[in-house]
N, C-alpha and C positions, 0 to 999 in steps of 0.2 A: 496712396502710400505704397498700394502694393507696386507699381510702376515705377516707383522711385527707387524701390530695393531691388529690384530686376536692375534696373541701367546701374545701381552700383556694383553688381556682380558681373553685370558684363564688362565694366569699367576694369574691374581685379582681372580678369578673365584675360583683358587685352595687354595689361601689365605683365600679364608672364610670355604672352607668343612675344612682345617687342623684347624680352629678357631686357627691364630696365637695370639700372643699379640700385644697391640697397638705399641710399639716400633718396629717393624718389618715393619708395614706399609707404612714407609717413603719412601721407596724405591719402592712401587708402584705411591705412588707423588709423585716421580721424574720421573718416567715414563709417569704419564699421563702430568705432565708438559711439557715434552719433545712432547707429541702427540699432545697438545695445540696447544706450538707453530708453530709445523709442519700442523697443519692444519691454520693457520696465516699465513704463511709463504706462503701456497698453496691460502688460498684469494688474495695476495696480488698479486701474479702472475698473477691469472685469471682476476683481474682487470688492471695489465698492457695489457694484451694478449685481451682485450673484443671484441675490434674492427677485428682481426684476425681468430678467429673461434667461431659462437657461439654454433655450435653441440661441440665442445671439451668442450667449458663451461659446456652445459648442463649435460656431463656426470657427467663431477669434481664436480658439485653442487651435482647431485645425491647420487656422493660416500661420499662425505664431509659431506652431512645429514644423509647417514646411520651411519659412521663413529661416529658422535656427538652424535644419539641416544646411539648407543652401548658404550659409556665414558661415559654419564649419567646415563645407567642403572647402570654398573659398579660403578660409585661413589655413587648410590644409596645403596647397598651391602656393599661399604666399609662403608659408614656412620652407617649401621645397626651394624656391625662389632664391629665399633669403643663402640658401646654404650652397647655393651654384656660383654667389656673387663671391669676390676679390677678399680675400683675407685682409686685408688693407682699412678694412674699417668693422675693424671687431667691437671697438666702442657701439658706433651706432648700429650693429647689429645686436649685441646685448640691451641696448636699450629700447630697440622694436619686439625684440623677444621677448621682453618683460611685461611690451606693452600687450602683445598676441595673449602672454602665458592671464596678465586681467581680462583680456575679452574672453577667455576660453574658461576660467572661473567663473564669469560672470552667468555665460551660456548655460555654464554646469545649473548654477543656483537657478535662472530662469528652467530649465528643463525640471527639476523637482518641484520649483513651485508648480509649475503645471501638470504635472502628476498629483500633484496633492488635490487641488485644483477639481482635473479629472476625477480623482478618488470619492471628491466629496458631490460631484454632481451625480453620478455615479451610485452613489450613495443614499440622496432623495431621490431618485429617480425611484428606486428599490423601493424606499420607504412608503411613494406616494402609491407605485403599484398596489403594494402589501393592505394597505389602508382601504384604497377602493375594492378589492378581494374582497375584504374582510367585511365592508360595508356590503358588498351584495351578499357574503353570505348570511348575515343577521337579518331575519325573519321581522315584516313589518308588521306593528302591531295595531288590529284594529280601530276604526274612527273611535274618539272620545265616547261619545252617546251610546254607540255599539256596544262596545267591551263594556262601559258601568251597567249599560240597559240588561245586558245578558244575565254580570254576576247579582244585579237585584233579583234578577228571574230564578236564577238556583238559586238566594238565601232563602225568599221568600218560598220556594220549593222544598227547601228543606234539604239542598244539594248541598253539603258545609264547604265539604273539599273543595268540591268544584270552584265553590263561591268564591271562599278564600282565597282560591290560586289566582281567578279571575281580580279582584279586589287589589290583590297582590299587582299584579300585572298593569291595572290601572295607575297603581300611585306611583310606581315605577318610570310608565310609558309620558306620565302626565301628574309629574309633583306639583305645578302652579296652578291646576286648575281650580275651582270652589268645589267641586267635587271629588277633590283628593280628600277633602277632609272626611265627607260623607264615608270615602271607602276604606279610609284608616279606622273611624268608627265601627264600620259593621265587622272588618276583620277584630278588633277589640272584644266585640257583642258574640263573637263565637268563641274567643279564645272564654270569654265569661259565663257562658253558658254550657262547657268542656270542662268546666270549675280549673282553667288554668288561671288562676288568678294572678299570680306574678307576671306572666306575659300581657296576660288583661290593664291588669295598672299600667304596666310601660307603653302600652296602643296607644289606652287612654290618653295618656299624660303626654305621648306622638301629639295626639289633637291638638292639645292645649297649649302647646309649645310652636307648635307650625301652624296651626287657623285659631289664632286667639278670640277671635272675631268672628268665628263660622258658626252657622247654625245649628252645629253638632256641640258646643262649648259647653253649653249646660251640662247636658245628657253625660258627658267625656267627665265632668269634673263631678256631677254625680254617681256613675257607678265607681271612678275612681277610687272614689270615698269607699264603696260598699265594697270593690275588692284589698284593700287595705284593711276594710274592717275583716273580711273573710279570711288575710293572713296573717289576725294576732294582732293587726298595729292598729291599737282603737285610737290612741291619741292622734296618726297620721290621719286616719277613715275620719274623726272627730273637726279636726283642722280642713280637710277637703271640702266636708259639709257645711261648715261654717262659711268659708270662702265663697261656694257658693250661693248662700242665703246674702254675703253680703252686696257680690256685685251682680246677683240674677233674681232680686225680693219678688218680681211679680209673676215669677215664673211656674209652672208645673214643678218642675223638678226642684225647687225651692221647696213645694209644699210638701214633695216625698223626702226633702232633708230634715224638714224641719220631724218630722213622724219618723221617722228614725232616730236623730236625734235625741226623743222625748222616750223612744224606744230604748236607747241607751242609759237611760239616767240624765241627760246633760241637758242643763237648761238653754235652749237657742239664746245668744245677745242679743240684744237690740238692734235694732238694722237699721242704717243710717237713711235719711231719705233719698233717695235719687230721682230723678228727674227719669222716668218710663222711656224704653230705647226706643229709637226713633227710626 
């Protein structure tokens, strides 16, 4: 391709030393016509293709703008051409003129498409830099096993802050794992033990809402219950402990509801049989 638009510039090129006549010209606009739109033809590609290679763009943009320069110098020659020729055929020089004045529009609009083009590659480039930055500078956070094994070590220490920061840090670094629920729990178990009881229920209620099924279930939907009860709401604390006894009958923490319960006045209902989890 690029070989073929070189011999057509050299073709223009030899049309002005032989100073043809203006009727002869036409036949180099149909050529730059044809180069036009092959070079349209080539944006449009590159703008399907943008997201697949941008080193390939960048060269096509390259050639595309030498290519454009060299057509415009080119129609700058033939324009000179046209104006040396015979007053005698002003017709068909108004009507090459018209056709130069389309191909030199056309140039226009290809040259901003590919500014824009540029802009925007330009533009991810920036992007993707800024991201891998930003990615080395965010601090990686310890193995799974590490970081839970550590914040058991200060709660069971007696280290709260620490714990909690840690705890914090795990469910963060690692929301899918079976021991994200563990570590929503024990942050819970401190905020309850702190007698923040409103942030305690919402821990809690974290558990029961994201590991319905994790080992912590019971335990989450029983102190739930007793921090509800510690904020005034005995009918919600009432309703927790019930739920409870209904879908955890053979549990521990069943039998600490049911004695609080009996604590409160309220007679446990009857509890449906189920079938022992498995």
């Amino acid at each position: 391709m690029k070989n073929q638009r070189l011999i057509a510039v050299s073709f223009v090129v030899a049309v002005l030393w032989l100073n043809l006549p203006a009727f002869g010209v036409s036949k180099e606009i149909v050529q730059l016509q044809t180069q036009v739109q092959a070079l349209q033809d080539q944006v449009a590609r590159m703008q399907q293709s943008f997201d697949q290679g941008m080193g390939v763009m960048k060269n096509l943009i390259e050639q595309n703008t030498d290519t454009m320069n060299k057509l415009a110098a080119t129609m700058t020659q033939l324009q000179q051409v046209m104006q040396k020729q015979n007053t005698d055929a002003g017709t068909r020089s108004d009507q090459l003129s018209g056709q130069i004045q389309t191909l030199n529009d056309s140039l226009d609009e290809l040259k901003a498409r590919l500014a824009r083009v540029t802009q925007q590659l330009e533009a991810m480039q920036t992007a993707q830099q800024n991201l891998q930055a930003q990615q080395q500078q965010q601090p990686q956070a310890p193995p799974p096993d590490v970081l839970y094994n550590n914040a058991v070590r200060d709660y069971n220490a007696g280290n709260m802050d620490l714990a909690k920061q840690e705890f914090g840090e795990y469910v963060k670094a690692y929301p899918n794992t079976d021991l994200a629920g563990n570590a929503l729990f024990y942050v819970a178990e401190m905020e309850y033990r702190a007698g923040n009881y409103q942030a305690a229920s919402q821990d809690y209620d974290k558990v029961l809402q994201q590991f319905p099924s994790g080992n912590k279930a019971a335990s989450a939907q029983l102190k739930k219950g007793y921090s509800l009860i510690e904020l005034g709401d005995k009918q919600g604390g009432v309703r927790e402990l019930s739920q409870l006894i209904q879908r955890f009958p053979r549990s521990p923490e069943a039998t600490q509801a049911r004695e609080r319960l009996r604590r409160l006045g309220v007679v446990p209902s009857r509890t449906r049989r189920t079938p022992p989890a498995e």
